[in-house]
C-alpha positions as CSV (number, residue, x, y, z in Angstrom):
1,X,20.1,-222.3,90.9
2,X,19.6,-221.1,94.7
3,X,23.2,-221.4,95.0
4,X,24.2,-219.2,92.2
5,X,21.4,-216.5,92.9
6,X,23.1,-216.2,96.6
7,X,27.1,-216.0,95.2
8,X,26.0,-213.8,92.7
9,X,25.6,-210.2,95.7
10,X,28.8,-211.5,97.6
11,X,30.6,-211.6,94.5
12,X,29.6,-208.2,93.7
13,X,30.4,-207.1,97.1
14,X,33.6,-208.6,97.2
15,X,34.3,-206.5,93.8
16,X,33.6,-203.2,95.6
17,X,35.1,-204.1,98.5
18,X,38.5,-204.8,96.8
19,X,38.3,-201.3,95.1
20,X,36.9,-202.8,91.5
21,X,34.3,-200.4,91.4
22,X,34.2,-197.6,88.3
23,X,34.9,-193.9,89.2
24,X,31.6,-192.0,87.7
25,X,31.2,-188.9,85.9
26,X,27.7,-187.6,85.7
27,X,26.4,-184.0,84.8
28,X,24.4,-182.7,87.0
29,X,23.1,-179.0,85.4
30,X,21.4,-178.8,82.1
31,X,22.5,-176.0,79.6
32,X,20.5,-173.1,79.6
33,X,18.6,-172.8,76.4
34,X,19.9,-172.9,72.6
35,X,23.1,-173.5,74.4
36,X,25.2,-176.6,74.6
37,X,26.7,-178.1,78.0
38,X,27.5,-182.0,78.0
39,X,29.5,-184.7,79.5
40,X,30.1,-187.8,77.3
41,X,30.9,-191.3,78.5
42,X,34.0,-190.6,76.4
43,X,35.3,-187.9,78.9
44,X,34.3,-185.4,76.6
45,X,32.8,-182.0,77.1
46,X,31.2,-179.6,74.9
47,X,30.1,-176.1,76.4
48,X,29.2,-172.9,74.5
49,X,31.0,-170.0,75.6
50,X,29.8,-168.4,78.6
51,X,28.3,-171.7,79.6
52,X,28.6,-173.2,83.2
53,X,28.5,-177.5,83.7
54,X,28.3,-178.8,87.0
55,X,29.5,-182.5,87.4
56,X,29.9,-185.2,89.4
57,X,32.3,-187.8,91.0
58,X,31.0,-191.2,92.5
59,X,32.6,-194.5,92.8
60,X,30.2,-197.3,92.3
61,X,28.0,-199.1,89.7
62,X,25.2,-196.4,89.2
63,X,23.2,-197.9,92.7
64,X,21.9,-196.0,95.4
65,X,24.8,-195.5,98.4
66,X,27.3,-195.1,95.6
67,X,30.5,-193.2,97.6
68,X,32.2,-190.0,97.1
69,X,35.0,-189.0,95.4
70,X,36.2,-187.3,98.2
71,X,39.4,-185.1,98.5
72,X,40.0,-184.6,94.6
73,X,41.3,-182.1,92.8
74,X,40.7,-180.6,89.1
75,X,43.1,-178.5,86.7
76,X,42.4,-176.6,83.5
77,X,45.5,-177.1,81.6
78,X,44.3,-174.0,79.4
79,X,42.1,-171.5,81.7
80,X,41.9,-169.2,79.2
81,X,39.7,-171.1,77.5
82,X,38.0,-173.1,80.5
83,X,38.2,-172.9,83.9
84,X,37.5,-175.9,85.9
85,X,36.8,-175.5,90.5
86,X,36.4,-177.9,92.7
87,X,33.1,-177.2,94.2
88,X,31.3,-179.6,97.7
89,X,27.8,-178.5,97.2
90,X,24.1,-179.7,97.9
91,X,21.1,-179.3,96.4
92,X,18.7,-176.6,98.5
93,X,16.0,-179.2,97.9
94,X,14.9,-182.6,99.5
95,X,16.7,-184.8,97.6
96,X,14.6,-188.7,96.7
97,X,15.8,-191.3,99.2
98,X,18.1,-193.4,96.5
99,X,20.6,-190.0,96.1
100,X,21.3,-190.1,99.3
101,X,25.1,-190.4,99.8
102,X,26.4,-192.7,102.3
103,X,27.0,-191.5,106.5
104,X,25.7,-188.2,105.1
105,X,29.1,-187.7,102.9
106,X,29.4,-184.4,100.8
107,X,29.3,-184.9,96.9
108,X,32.3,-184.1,95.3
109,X,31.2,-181.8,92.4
110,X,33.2,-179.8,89.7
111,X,32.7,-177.0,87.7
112,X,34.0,-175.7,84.2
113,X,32.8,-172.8,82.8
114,X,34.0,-172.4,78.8
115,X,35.7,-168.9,78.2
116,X,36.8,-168.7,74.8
117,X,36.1,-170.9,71.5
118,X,38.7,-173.9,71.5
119,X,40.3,-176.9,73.2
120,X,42.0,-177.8,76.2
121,X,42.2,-180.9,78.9
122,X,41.1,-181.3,82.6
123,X,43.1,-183.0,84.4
124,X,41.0,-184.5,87.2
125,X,42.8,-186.5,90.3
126,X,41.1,-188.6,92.9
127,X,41.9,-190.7,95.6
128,X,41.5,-194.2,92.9
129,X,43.5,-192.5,90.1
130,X,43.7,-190.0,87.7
131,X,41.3,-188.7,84.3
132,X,41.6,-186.6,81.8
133,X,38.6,-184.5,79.9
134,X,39.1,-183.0,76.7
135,X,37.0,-180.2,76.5
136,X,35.8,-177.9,73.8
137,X,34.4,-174.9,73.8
138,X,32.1,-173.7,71.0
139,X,30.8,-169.8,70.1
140,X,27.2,-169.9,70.6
C-alpha cells in the first residue's frame, strides 16, 4: 500500500511534466445584478448586452501553483456583437496564499464584453493549442 501511496505524486508529476495537464477557463467577475455573465465547462458564454466577463487561462488540475497561459491571444470572429481583449491584470487586493501564481508570473486574463443580441465564436490560442467559445449575447 506504501508503495502505491508514493507512485501515485510522481505519476501525477510526470503527467504535468510531459505537458498532460488541462488548459483551464475560469471566470473571474460576477455579473452585475439582474444581469447574466457566465462561462460554462462547455466553452459557452452567456452575457447580457452591455455586460463585461473577465476570464481566466491556467494550465493545471485546479491546485495551487497552477501556471499561466502566457503569451495567448483572443479573437472575436463577430465584434459587432462581442468584443473579446487580451487583458494581464492583478487584483488591487492581497490575494490568499494558494492563488498565488508561480515565480510571481502575470495571469493571463481575457475580456468579452456582449454588444448586440446574438451569436458568434472566440477563437482563443495559447502556447498548448487552440479553443473556441461560442458566445451569445442576450437583451437584458
Amino acid at each position: 500500500m506504501r508503495a502505491r501511496v508514493a507512485i501515485a505524486p510522481a505519476l501525477a508529476l510526470a503527467a504535468v511534466s510531459a505537458g498532460c495537464a488541462d488548459t483551464i477557463f475560469d471566470a473571474i467577475t460576477p455579473p452585475p445584478p439582474s444581469r447574466t455573465a457566465e462561462l460554462d465547462d462547455r466553452d459557452r458564454i452567456t452575457l447580457s448586452r452591455g455586460v463585461a466577463l473577465a476570464f481566466e487561462c491556467t494550465y493545471g488540475v485546479y491546485q495551487p501553483g497552477d501556471e499561466t497561459c502566457g503569451a495567448a491571444t483572443i479573437r472575436s470572429r463577430d465584434p459587432s456583437i462581442a468584443g473579446a481583449w487580451l487583458g494581464h491584470a492583478e487584483e488591487l487586493y492581497d490575494a490568499p496564499q494558494w492563488a498565488d501564481t508561480p515565480s510571481g508570473q502575470i495571469r493571463t486574463r481575457f475580456v468579452v464584453v456582449g454588444f448586440a443580441a446574438g451569436s458568434t465564436t472566440l477563437d482563443v490560442h495559447t502556447e498548448r493549442g487552440d479553443r473556441q467559445f461560442d458566445v451569445t449575447v442576450i437583451d437584458p
